[in-house]
N, C-alpha and C positions, 0 to 999 in steps of 0.2 A: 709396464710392458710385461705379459706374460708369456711363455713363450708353450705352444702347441703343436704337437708331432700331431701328423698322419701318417701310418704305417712306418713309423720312424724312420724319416730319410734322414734324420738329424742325430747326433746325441749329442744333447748340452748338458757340458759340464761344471761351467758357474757363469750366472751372471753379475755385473756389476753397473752400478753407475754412476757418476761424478758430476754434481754439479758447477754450472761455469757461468754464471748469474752474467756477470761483464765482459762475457769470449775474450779472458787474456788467455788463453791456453792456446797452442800448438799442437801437429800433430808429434812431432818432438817432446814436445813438453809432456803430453799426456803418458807416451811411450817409457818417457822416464820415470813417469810418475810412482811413487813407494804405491806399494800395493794398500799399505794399512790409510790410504788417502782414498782409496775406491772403497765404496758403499756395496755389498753382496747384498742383492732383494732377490724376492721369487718373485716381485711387478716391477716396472719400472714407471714409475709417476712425477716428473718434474712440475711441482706445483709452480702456482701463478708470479712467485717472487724470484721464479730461474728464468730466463731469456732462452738461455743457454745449457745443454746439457751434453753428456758423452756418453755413450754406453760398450762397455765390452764384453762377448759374446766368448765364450772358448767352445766350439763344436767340432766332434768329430761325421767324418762326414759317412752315410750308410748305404750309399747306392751309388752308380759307376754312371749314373745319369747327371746333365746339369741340373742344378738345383735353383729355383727362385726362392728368392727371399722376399715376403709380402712384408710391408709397413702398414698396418690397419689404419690409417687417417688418412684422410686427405690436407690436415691443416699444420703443416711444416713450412714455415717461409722457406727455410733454405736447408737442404739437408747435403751431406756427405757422405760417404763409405768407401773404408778402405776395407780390405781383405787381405791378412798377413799369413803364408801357407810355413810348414814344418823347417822351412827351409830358409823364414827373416824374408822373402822376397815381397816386397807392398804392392798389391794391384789399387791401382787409387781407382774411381770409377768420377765419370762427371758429377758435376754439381746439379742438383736438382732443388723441386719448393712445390708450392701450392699453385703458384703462377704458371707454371709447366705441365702440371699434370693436362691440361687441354690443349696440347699439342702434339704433334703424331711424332715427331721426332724424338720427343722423350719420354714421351709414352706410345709405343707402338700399338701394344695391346686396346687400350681406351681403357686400361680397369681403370677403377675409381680411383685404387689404393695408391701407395710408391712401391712399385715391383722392380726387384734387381736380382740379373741374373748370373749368378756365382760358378764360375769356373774353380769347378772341385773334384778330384779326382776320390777313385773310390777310397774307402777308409784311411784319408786321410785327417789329420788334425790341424783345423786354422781356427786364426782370430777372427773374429770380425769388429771392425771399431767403426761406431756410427756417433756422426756428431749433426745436433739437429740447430737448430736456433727460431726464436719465436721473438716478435715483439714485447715489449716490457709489458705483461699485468695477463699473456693469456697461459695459461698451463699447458703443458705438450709432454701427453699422454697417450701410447700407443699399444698397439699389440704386433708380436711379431711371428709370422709363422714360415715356417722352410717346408719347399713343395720338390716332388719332381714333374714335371709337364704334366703325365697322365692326371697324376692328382689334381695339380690345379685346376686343367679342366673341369675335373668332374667335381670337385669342388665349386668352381664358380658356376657352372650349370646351375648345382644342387643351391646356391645362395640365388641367385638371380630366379629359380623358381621359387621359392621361401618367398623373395621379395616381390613375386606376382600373385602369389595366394593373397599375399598380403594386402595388397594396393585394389588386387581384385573384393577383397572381402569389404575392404575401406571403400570402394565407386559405390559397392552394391547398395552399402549403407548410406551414402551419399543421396544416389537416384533414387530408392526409397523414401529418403526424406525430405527430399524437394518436390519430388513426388506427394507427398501428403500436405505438402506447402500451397503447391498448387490447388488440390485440391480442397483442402478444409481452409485454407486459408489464415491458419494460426502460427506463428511467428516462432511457438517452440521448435517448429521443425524444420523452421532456417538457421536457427540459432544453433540449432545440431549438425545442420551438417556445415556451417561453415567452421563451428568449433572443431570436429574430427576434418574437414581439411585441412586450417592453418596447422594441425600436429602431424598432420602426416606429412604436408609439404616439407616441414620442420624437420620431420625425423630422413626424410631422403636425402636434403639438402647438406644434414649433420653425417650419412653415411656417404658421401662424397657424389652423388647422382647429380650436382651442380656442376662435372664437367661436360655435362650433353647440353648444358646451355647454349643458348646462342652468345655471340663474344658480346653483343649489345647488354647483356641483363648479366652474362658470365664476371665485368666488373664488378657488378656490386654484390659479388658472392664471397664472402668470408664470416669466420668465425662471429665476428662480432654484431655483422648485419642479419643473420640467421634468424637471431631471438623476435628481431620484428615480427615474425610470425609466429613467435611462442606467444609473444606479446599479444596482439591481435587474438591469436586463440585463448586466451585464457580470460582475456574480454569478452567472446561469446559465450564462454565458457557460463561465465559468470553470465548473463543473461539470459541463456537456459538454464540455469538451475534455477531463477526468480521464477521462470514457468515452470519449470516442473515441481519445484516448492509450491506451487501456488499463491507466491507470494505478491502484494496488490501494489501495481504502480502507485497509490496513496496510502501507502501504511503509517498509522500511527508514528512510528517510531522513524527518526527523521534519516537514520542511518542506514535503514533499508531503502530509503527514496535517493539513496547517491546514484546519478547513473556511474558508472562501470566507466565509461566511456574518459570520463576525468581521470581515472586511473592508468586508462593505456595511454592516452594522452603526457601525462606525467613520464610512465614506463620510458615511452618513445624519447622524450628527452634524455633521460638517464642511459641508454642504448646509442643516441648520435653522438652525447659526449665520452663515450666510453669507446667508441671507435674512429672518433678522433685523436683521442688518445695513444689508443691502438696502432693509429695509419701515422700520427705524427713523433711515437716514443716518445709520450709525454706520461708518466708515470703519473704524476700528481692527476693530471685530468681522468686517465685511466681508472685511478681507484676511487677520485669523487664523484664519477659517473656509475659503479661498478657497487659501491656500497650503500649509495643514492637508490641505486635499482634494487639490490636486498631488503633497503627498508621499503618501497614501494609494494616488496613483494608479500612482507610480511604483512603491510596493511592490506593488501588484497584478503590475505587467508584471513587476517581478522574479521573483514568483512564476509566472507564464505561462511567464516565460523558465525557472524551473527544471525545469516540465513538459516546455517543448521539450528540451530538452534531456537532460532521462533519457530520452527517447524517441529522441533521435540514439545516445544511448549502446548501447541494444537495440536501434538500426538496424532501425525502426521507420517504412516509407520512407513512408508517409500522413503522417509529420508534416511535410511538404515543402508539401503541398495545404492542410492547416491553415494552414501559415504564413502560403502566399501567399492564402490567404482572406482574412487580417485585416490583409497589407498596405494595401488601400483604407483599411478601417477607420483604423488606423495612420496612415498619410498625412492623413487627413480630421481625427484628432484635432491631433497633433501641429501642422498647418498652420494648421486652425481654430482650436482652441482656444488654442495655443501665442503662435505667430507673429503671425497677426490679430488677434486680443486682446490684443496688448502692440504692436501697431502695426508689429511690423517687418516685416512683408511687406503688401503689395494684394493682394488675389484678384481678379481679373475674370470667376472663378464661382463662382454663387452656394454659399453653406452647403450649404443645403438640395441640389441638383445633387450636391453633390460627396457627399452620403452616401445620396442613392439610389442613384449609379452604385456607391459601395460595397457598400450592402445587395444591390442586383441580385448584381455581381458575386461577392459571399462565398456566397449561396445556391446559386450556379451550380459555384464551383468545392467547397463544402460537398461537395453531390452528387455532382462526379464524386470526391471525396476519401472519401466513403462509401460509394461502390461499390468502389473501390480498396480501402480500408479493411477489408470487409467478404471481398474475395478474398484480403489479406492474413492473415484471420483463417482464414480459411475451409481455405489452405493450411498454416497453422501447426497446426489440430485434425486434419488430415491427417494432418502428419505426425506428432505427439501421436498419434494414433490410429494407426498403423503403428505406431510405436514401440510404445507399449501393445500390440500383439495379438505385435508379435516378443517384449517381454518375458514377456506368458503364455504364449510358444508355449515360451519358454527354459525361465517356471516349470516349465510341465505335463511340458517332457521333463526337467527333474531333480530334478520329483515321481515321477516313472513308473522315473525310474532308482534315486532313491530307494526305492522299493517293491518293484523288483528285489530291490535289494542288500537290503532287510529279509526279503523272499521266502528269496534265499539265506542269511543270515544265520540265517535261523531253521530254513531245512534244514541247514544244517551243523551248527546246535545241540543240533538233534533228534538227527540222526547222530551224533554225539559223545555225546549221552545214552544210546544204545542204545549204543553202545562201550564207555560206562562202566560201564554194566548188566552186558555182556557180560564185563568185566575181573572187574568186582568179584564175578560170582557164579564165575568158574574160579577169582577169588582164595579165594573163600570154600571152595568144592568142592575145591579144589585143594589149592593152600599152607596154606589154613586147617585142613585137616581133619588134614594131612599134621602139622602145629604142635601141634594139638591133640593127637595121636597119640603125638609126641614129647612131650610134656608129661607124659603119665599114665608112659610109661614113663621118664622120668627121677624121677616121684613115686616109685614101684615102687624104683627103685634107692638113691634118697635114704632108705627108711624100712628097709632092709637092711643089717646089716654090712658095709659095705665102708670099708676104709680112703681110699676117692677121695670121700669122703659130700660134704665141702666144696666141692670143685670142680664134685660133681656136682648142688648145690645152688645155684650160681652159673651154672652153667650153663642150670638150670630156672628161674632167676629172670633170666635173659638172654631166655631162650627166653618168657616168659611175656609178657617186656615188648615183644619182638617181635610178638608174637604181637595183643598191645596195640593198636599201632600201626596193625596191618594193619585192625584190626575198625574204628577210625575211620576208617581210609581209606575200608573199602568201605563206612560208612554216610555219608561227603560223598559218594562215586564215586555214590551210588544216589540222589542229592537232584538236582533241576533250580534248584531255589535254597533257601537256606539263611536262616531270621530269625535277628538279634541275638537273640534270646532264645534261640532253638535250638541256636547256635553257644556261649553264655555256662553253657547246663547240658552240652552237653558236653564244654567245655574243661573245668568244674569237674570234672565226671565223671573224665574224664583226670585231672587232678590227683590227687583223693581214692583212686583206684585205682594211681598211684603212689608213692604217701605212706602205705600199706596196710599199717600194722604197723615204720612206723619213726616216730620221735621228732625224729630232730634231721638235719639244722638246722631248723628248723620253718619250716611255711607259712602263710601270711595271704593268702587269696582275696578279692576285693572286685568285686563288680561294680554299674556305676550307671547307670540308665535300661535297662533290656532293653526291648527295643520287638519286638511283632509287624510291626509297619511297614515296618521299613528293614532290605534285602534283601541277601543276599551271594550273590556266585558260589559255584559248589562250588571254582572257581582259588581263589577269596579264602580259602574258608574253610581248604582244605588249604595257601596260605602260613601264614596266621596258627595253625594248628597246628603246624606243624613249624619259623617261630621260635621259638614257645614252647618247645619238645621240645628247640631247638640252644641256645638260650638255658639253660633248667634245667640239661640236661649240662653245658653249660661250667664252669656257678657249682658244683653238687656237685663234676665234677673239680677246679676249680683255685682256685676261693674262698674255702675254708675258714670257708663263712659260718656263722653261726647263724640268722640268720632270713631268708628268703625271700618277698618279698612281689609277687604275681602280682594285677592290677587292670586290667580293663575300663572305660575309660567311653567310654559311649557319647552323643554333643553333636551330632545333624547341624549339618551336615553331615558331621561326622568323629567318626572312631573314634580310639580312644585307645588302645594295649596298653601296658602297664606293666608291667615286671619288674627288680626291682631287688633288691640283698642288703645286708650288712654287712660283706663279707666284704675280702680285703687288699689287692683294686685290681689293677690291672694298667694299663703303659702301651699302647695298642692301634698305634703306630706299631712296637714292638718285640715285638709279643706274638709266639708264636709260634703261635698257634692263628688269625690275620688270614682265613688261608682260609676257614673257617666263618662269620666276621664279613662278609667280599664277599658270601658266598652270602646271607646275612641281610638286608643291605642289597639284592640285586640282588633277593628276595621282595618287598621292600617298595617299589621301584621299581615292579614288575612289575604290584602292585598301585594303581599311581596315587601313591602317598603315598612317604614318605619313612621314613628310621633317625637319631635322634640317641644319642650313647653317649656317655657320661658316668663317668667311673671315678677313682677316687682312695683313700687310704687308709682315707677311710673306708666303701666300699664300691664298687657299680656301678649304673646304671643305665641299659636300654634305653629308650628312648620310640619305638613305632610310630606315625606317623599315617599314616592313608589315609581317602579320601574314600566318604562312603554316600550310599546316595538311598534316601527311602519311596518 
């Protein structure tokens, strides 16, 4: 309690006060109490482990008017006052409390406070002895100020307009912000204004403004049910700052994805059992719901503090404004709640004072942190957006280059088609006709007497097989692409027309899956004819095989050739015929895929893979 002249209707000249934790004391008792038992403060603070306390006041009095004595709280279960004049004679006054202030019989006026009005003559000297009492676990801490009429009026005028600027500055901010709820339809600016209602309902409710309740809701109005809406606000609280951090409902980090909501939830508990407590003078439940609530609150701020602080990390410079927004706040809890409630510091202003200046001041710097805020964001989709229209402008030019090179690509392929048209019909007109030519006249000479018949029937079967070769070339030369199935009749084709009238070593053809789908180059199709062609010669020249067995399969994404014999092996680090085997492999290279060879006594085997597409 501190105590406050206006125009000095008072002069005090010491105060004291005595705690009385288990009301044994009297007013007798107190009366006789040694002075060196009274405690002289310039505040009076009965922290949370007094029930009970006494206070004595020695004032002389300065004006010939009556004088009121204000009590600044509204939360005294049960208070008393006597008033002891020059003369020993005790004016005792009724019994009052928190439960009375909303009734007109003992509050006439309707102030909030506990107002008593002192029959004191001019400069006279009396005591005043005020004895208060509190349930066990809350602190009962007040301020006390001596008025004469005129003053009080214009005093509570003068506070009751404070408290309409105030409430007014608080709506305006409010409708502003549901206001932009409505319209943009983003959730930080509900989050704002329900967080600056639950504080302000809070701060009216804690300056006694909960006797204008109706008696239905005026129940459950006391100290300990208050917080519910500290609670509550400091839950939104917390979910505007995740928006205005810009922090991502799916953040990495698993402690930013807590909802809030688990928290007030928790809160809420720690607050019902702390006023149960409270309503039943159960001590024990009182301070496990009340220390419960401290730790709950300190993991709040640790969580606060993880937000600030991923946002220092993204150098995210609005959270500077944030900060110092809830320094007041910060200060008002910490000092209030902390310190004055455990007795270790006096305030000399009030509660209430010190968290308007806070609400004032956080709404003020709010504002200018959300206009900062909002130019921060403003300039990061900027450059977001720059950035975006450079990486379409990179896409579109190496889509556009890309289109080129398929442009060219596809004129070069064409050109190379009509090339091959053009080869393969001088082949045909040409070398082909000229083959054919030679053929009928080696027939001619082969069915004649001649002792060369042999040679010149080796010859014709040289020439035939040449001749062979050419007519698949020029029918892949004359194809713009080739199916596995088109490719697998005429590799067989080949086959059967070089197998045409011989026996041994014999062949076994296999082919598996032929697909119209999946597409060869005319490159592809003339390597994998002419392994096969270098692969067959090898094995009749040098393998001595008897069976030959030649197998396609076909598994997209890859193709399979297979050609293998029985025949006597060979080492391929010593062979001599290697140069045919590079060229075979450098086809299969050529083609995407690869050559495994495999060779041993008891026979050889190539395996082509290379890659297809349907």
């Amino acid at each position: 309690m501190n105590i406050i002249t206006i125009k000095s209707p008072v002069m005090v000249k010491q105060i004291f006060q005595f705690s009385d934790a288990n009301a044994l004391y009297s007013l007798p008792d107190i009366l006789a109490l040694p002075k060196a038992e009274w405690k002289e403060v310039s505040a009076i603070n009965f922290d949370k482990n007094s029930g009970s306390g006494w206070v004595y006041i020695k004032v002389k009095s300065n004006t010939t008017q009556p004088l009121l004595m204000e009590l600044q709280t509204p939360f005294i279960d049960t208070l008393k006052i006597w008033l002891i004049d020059n003369a020993g004679k005790i004016h005792e006054f009724p019994s009052t409390g928190f439960s009375h202030l909303s009734k007109a019989n003992y509050n006439p006026l309707k102030h909030r406070y506990f107002l008593t009005e002192l029959p004191i003559k001019n400069y006279q000297t009396f005591d005043v002895i005020i004895h208060g009492n509190n349930s066990a676990g809350y602190p009962m801490k007040y301020f006390v100020k001596f008025w004469n009429q005129p003053e009080f009026i214009h005093y509570s005028n003068e506070s009751n307009w404070r408290w309409a600027l105030f409430i007014g500055m608080i709506l305006t901010v409010i409708f502003v912000s549901l206001a932009a709820y409505f319209i943009q339809q983003k959730r930080i600016y509900y989050y704002f204004a329900a967080y600056i209602t639950c504080f302000s309902l809070y701060a009216l409710l804690i300056d006694g403004w909960g006797i204008y309740l109706a008696p239905s809701l005026y129940k459950y109005y006391n100290p300990i049910q208050n917080p519910h809406l500290l609670n509550l606000g400091i839950c939104f609280f917390l979910l505007f700052s995740r928006k205005f951090l810009v922090i991502p409902s799916l953040s990495p980090k698993w402690w930013l994805r807590i909802s809030p909501w688990w928290f007030f939830a928790a809160l809420a508990g720690c607050i019902f059992l702390t006023n149960y407590g409270y309503i039943n003078s159960n001590d024990i439940l009182y301070k496990t719901g009340y220390w419960f609530g401290i730790l709950m609150l300190i993991s709040i701020t640790v969580l606060w503090g993880s937000c600030l602080r991923d946002s220092f990390q993204r150098k995210f410079q609005p959270v500077w404004l944030l900060l110092a927004s809830q320094a007041f706040v910060i200060i008002f809890l910490v000092a209030n709640i902390i310190l004055v409630n455990l007795n270790a510091v006096y305030l000399t202003v009030p509660d209430i004072l010190l968290l308007r200046i806070a609400l004032t001041a956080q709404v003020l710097l709010i504002s200018i942190g959300w206009i900062f805020r909002q130019k921060e964001i403003r300039d990061t989709q900027d450059k977001q957006t720059l950035l975006y229209l450079e990486q379409q402008k990179a896409f579109w030019d190496a889509e556009r280059e890309l289109q080129e090179l398929k442009i060219s690509s596809l004129r070069i392929s064409n050109e190379l088609h009509v090339q091959r048209e053009h080869l393969a019909r001088d082949l045909h007109d040409g070398i082909g006709s000229q083959l054919t030519h030679i053929i009928s006249r080696l027939d001619i000479l082969s069915i004649s007497d001649n002792s060369q018949q042999k040679q010149l029937k080796q010859l014709r079967d040289f020439t035939r097989d040449i001749n062979q070769n050419l007519r698949e070339t020029i029918w892949i030369l004359n194809k713009k692409e080739v199916t596995c199935s088109q490719f697998a009749l005429r590799l067989h084709g080949y086959l059967q027309n070089l197998w045409e009238g011989q026996q041994y070593p014999q062949l076994t053809w296999h082919c598996s899956n032929p697909s119209e789908n999946i597409i060869l180059s005319p490159e592809v199709a003339v390597h994998l004819m002419r392994l096969t062609q270098e692969a067959i010669a090898n094995i009749i020249k040098h393998a001595q095989a008897d069976e030959i067995v030649v197998e396609l399969r076909i598994n997209p994404p890859q193709l399979n050739l297979v050609i293998k014999d029985n025949g006597i092996g060979f080492d391929p680090e010593k062979s001599s015929y290697g140069f045919g085997l590079e060229n075979m492999r450098k086809r299969a290279a050529e083609m995407g895929g690869g050559m495994d060879l495999k060779s041993g006594n008891s026979g050889t085997e190539i395996q082509v893979i290379i890659p297809v597409t349907t």
